[in-house]
C-alpha positions in Angstrom: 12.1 -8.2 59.7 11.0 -9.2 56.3 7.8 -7.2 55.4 4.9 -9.8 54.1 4.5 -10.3 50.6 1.8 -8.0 48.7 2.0 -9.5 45.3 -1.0 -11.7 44.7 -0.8 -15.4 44.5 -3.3 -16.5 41.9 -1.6 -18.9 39.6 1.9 -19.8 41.1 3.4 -22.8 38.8 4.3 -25.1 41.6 1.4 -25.1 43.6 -1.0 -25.4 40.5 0.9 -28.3 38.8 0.5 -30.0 42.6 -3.5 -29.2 42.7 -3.2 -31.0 38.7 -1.4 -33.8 40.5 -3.7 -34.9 43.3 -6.8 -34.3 40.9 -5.2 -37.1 38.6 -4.7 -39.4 41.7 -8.2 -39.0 42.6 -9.0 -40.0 39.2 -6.6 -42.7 38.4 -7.5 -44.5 41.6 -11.5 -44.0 40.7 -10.7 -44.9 37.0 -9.0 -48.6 38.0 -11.2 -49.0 40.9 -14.9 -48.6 40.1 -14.2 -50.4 36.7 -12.4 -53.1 38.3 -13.4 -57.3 37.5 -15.1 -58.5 40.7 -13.2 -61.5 40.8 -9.7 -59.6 40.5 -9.9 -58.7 44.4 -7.1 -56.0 44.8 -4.0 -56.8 43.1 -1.0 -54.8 44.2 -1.0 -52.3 41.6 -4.8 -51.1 42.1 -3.9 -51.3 46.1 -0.7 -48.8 46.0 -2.8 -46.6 43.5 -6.4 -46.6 45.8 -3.9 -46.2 48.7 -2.6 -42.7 47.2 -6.0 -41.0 48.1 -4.4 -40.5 52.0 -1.4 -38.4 50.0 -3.9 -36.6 47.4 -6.6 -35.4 49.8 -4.2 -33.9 52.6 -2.3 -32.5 49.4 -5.9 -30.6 49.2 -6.2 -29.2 52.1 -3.1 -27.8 52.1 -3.0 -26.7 49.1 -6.3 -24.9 50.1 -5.2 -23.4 53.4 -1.6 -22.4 51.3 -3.6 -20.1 48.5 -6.3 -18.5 50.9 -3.8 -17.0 53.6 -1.2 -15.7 50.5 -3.8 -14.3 48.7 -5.8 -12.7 51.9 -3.4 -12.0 54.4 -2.2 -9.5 52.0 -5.5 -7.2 53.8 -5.1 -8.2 57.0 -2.7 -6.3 59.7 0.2 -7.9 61.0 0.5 -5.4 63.9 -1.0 -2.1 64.3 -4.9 -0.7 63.7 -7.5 -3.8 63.5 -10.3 -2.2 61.8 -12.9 -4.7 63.2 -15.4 -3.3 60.4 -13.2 -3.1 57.6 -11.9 -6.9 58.4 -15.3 -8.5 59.0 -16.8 -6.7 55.2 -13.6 -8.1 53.8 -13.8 -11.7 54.9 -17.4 -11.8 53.6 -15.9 -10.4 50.8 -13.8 -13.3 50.5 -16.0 -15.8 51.7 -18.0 -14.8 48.4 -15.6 -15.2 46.1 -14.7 -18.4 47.1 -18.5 -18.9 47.5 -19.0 -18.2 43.4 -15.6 -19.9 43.5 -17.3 -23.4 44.0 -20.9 -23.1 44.0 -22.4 -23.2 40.5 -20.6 -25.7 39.4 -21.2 -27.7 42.3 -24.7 -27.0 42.3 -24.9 -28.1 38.9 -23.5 -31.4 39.0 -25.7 -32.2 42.4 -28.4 -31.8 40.1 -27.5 -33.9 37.5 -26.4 -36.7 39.8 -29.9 -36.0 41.7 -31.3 -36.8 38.0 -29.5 -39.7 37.5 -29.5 -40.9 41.5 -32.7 -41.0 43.6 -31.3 -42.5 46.3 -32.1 -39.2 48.4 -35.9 -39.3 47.1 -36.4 -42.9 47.5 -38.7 -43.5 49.9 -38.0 -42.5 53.1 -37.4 -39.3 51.0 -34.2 -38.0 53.0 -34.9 -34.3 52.4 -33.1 -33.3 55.6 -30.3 -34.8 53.7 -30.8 -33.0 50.4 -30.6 -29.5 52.0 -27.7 -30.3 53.9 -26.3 -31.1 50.2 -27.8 -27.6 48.6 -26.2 -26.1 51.3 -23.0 -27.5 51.5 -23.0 -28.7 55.4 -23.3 -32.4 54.7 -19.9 -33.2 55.6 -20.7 -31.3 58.9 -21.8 -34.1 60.5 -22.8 -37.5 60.3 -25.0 -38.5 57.7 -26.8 -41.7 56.8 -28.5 -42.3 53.8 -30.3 -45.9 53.4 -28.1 -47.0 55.8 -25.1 -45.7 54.3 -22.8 -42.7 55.5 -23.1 -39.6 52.9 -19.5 -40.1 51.9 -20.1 -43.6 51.0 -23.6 -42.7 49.1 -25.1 -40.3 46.4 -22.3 -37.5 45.0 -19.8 -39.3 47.4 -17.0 -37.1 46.8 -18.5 -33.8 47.3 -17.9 -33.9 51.2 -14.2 -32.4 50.2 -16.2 -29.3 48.8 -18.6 -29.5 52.4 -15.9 -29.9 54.3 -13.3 -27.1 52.7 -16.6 -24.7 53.0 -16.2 -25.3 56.6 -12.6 -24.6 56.6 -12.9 -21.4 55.5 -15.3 -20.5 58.4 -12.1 -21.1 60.6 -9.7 -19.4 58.6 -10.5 -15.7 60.4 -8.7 -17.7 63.8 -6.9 -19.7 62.1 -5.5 -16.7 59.8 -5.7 -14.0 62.6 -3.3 -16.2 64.7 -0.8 -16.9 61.4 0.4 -13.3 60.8 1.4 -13.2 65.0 4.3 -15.7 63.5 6.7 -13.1 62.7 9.8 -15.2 61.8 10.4 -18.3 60.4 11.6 -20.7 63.4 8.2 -19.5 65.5 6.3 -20.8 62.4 8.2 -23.5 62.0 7.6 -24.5 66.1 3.6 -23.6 65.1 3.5 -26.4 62.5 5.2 -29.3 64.7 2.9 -27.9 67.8 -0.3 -28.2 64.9 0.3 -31.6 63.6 1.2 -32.7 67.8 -2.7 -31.9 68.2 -3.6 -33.4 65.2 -1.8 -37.1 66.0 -3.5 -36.5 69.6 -6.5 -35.9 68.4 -6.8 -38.7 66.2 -5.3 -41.0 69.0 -7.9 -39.8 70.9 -10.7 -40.6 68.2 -9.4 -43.6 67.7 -9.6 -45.1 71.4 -12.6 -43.5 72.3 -14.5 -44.3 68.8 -17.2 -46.0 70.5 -17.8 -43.7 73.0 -17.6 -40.8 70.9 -20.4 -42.5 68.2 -22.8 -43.3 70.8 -22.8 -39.4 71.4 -24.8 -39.1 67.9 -25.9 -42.3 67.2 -28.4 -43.9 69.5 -27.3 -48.0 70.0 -23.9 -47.9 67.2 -22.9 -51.3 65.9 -19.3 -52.4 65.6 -20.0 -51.3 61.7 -21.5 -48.4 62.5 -18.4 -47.5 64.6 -16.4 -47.6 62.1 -18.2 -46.0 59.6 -18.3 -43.4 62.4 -14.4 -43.2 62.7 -14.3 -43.2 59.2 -15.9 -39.6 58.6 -14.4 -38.0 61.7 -11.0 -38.9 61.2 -11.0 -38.9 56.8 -13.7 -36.7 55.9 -15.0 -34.2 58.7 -13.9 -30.9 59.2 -13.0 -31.6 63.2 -9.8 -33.2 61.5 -8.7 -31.5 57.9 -8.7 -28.1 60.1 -5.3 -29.2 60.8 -4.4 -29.9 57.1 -5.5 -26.5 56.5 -3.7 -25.0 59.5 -0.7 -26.5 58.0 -1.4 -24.3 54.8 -1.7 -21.6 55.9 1.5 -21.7 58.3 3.0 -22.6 55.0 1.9 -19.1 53.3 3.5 -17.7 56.4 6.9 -19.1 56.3 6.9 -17.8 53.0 6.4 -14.7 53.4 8.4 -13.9 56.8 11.3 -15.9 55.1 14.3 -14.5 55.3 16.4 -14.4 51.9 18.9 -17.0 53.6 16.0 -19.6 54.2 14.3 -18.9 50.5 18.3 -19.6 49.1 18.5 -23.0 51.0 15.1 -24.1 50.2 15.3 -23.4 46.5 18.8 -25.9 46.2 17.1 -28.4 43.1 18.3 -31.7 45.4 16.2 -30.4 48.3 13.6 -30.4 45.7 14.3 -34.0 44.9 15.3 -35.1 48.2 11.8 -34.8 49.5 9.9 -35.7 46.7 12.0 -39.2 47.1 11.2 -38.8 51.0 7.5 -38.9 50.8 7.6 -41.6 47.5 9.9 -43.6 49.8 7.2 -43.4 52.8 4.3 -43.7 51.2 5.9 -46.7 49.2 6.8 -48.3 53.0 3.5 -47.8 54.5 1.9 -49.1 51.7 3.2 -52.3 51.7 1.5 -55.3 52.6 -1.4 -52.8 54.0 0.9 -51.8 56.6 -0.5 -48.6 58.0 -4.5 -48.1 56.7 -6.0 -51.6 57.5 -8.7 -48.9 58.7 -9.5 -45.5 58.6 -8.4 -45.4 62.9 -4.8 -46.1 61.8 -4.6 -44.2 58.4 -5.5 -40.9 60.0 -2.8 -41.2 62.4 -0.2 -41.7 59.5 -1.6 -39.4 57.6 -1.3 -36.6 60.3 2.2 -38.1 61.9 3.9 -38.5 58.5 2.3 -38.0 55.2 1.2 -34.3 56.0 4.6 -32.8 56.9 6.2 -34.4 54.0 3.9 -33.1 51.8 4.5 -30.0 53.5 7.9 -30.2 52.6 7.4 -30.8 49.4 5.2 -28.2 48.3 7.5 -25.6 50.2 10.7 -26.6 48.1 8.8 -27.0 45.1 7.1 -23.2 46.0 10.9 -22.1 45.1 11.1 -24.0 42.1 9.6 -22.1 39.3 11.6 -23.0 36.6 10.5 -26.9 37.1 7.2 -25.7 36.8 6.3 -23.1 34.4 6.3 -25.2 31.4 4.4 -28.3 32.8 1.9 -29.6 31.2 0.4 -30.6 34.4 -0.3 -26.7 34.7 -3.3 -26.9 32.7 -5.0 -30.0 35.0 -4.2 -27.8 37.5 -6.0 -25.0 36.1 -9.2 -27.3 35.6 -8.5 -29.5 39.0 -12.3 -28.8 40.7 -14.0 -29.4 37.3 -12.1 -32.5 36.9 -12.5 -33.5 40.8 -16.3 -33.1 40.4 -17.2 -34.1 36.9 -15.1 -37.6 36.7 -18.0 -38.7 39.5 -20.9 -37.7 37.0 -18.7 -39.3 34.3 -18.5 -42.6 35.8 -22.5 -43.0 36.3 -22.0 -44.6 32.7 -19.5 -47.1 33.7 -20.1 -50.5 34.9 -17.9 -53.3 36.2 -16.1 -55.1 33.8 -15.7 -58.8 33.1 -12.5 -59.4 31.5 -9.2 -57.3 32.3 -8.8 -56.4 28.4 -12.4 -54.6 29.2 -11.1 -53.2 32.5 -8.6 -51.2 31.0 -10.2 -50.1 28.0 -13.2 -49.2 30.3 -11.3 -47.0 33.0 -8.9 -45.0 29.8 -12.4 -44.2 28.5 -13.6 -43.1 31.9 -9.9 -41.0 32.5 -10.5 -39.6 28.8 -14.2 -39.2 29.2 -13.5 -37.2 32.4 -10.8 -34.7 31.1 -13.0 -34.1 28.6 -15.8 -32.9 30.4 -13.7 -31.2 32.6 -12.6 -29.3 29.9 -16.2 -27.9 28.9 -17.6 -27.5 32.3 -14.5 -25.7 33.4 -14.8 -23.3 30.4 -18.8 -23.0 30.3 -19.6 -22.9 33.5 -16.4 -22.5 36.2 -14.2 -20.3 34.6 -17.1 -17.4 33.9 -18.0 -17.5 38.0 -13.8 -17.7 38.3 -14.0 -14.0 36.2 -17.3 -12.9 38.9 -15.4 -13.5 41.6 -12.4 -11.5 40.9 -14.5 -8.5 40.5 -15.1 -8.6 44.0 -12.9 -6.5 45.6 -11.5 -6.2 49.1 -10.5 -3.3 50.7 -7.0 -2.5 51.0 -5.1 -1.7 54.2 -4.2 2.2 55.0 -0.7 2.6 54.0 0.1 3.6 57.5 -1.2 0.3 58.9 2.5 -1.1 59.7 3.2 -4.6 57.8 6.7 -5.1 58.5 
C-alpha cells in the first residue's frame, strides 16, 4: 500500500492560485455590489457575479480542510502506537500556529472597524457580542446585533474566520477518522457518504427551519426564520464541517493514491473537463435565480452539486503543476486572508454611487484600493506571525511507528 506522503505542503501552486481565486470572487462581487446605483436593481451581470460567493466560500473550506490534514497528518499514525500525549501536545501545537496564523491580523482590523463602526457600542452596548468577536466564537451561534444577524452587521465577513476556528476544533475526529481510509475507493465511498449527510442535513434544516429557530429564539418571525436558516445553513460551523470534511478526504486520496490514479487524474483534459463542468453548472443554476432564491435552497445545491465539483477540480488541478507555477494568481494567493479581510475595512470609504460611469470608477478604486492594502498588511503585519508560527514545531513520529 502506498506509504502517506511526508513532504510538507506549504505552498503547492495549484491550491494557492485557487485560494488567489475565490479571494478575487469575494472581492469582485463586494466591489460591484456595495458600489452599485440604487436604482440599477440587479442586472444580470452583478447577479451571476454576487451569485459566485456559493462557489468561492465552499472553495474555502476546502481549501482549508485540504492544507491542514497534508500538512498535519504527516505526525499523526496511520496504524500502530497512538501516543495520546505526544498527539494531544501536537494538536495544540498546531492549533497555535494556525492561532498566530489568523489572529493578529484579525484582531487588528476588528479594531479598526470597531473605530470606524459603533454599532456594537451603540446603546444597548452589545458587549456580550464584542467578546464573542475578540474571541472568535461569533459565528458559533446566532447573533443579533440591533436587530440584525452578526453576518449581516459590523465586520460581516469575519464569521469565515469564526467559523474556520471552529473547524479546526473538529479536525482531531475528523482527521483521526481520515488516515483509517487506507485506499483510494474507501475514500472515495467516504466523500459520497459525507456530502449524503450534508444534503440531509440541510433538507432537514430546511423543513424544520421554524422549529429549529424557536429552539434559540423566543417567538421567531417569518424574517427572523429566515435570517435563522440563513446562518445555519451558509455561515455556521454545524454545516461547513462537511466542506471541510471534504478537504481533508481530499488530502487523503492524495496521499493513499496509487501511481495509476495520480496518472489518470493528471491527463490536462480532465483538468479542463471539470473546470468546464462546474462553469457549465454554476452557469445553469444561475440562471433566472434558479437554485438560491433563498439561503434554504442554495445550501442544498451547494452541498449536492457545487462542492463535489469543486472537489474535482481542485484534485485534477493538485496534479497540474506546470499550469500553475508561473501564475500570476500565485501571489493573490499568497496574500488571500489579508485581501479577504482588508477589502471590508477598505470599503468603509465607499458610498453608493449615482451614475454607472461613477459605479465603475468607484468599485476599480475599491478592487485597487484593496490589493493595495493587502499588500502592506500582508507584509507588515501577517507575513511576520506567518514566520512565528513556523517556528513552532511538532513532534515527529518514531521511525518505527508504521506509516505504510
Amino acid at each position: 500500500m502506498t506509504a502517506l506522503r511526508s513532504e510538507p505542503l506549504h505552498h503547492a501552486p495549484a491550491l494557492t492560485v485557487m485560494r488567489g481565486v475565490a479571494a478575487l470572487i469575494i472581492l469582485n462581487l463586494h466591489a460591484w455590489r456595495w458600489t452599485a446605483p440604487p436604482e440599477i436593481g440587479e442586472p444580470p451581470a452583478l447577479h451571476y457575479l454576487v451569485s459566485t460567493r456559493y462557489i468561492a466560500m465552499p472553495l474555502f473550506f476546502v481549501l482549508s480542510g485540504w492544507v491542514i490534514h497534508y500538512n498535519f497528518s504527516r505526525y499523526l499514525p496511520a496504524t500502530g502506537e497512538f501516543a495520546l500525549r505526544r498527539e494531544a501536545m501536537n494538536y495544540l501545537k498546531f492549533f497555535a500556529k494556525r492561532l498566530v496564523r489568523l489572529y493578529p491580523l484579525y484582531i487588528v482590523l476588528f479594531g479598526f472597524i470597531c473605530y470606524v463602526d459603533d454599532r456594537l457600542f451603540t446603546p444597548p452596548a452589545h458587549w456580550h457580542v464584542f467578546w464573542r468577536y475578540v474571541t472568535l466564537t461569533h459565528s458559533w451561534t446566532f447573533l443579533m446585533i440591533h436587530d440584525l444577524p452578526s453576518f449581516h452587521s459590523t465586520f460581516s465577513l469575519s464569521w469565515s474566520i469564526s467559523t474556520e476556528l471552529a473547524l479546526y476544533l473538529s479536525y482531531p475526529v475528523l482527521g483521526f477518522i481520515a488516515l483509517r481510509l487506507r485506499d483510494g475507493k474507501r475514500v472515495a465511498m467516504a466523500m459520497a457518504g459525507t456530502l449524503a449527510i450534508a444534503v440531509t442535513m440541510a433538507e432537514v434544516a430546511v423543513h424544520y427551519r421554524f422549529q429549529f429557530a424557536r429552539l434559540v429564539l423566543p417567538d421567531p418571525d417569518e424574517r427572523l426564520v429566515n435570517l435563522f436558516a440563513d446562518w445555519f445553513l451558509y455561515c455556521s460551523p454545524w454545516m461547513k464541517v462537511w466542506d471541510f470534511a471534504i478537504g481533508i478526504l481530499l488530502a487523503q486520496f492524495v496521499a493513499v493514491a496509487g501511481r495509476g490514479s495520480v496518472d489518470r487524474l493528471s491527463a490536462p483534459f480532465l483538468h479542463l473537463a471539470s473546470v468546464l463542468l462546474l462553469v457549465g453548472l454554476f452557469a445553469g443554476l444561475a440562471y433566472d435565480d434558479l437554485a438560491w432564491s433563498d439561503a434554504a435552497i442554495s445550501a442544498l445545491y451547494q452541498s449536492f452539486a457545487f462542492t463535489p465539483f469543486i472537489a474535482l477540480v481542485l484534485l485534477t488541478a493538485f496534479y497540474r503543476e506546470d499550469l500553475y507555477a508561473n501564475s500570476v494568481l500565485l501571489t493573490i494567493g499568497t496574500i488571500s486572508y489579508s485581501l479577504y479581510l482588508v477589502h471590508y475595512c477598505v470599503a468603509v470609504g465607499v458610498w453608493r454611487s449615482e451614475s454607472w460611469p461613477e459605479w465603475v470608477a468607484q468599485a476599480l478604486l475599491l478592487i485597487g484600493c484593496s490589493v493595495i492594502a493587502a499588500v502592506a498588511t500582508y507584509s507588515w503585519i501577517e507575513a511576520p506571525f506567518v514566520r512565528l508560527g513556523r517556528k513552532i514545531r511538532l513532534m515527529p513520529l518514531p521511525e518505527s511507528t508504521d506509516r505504510s
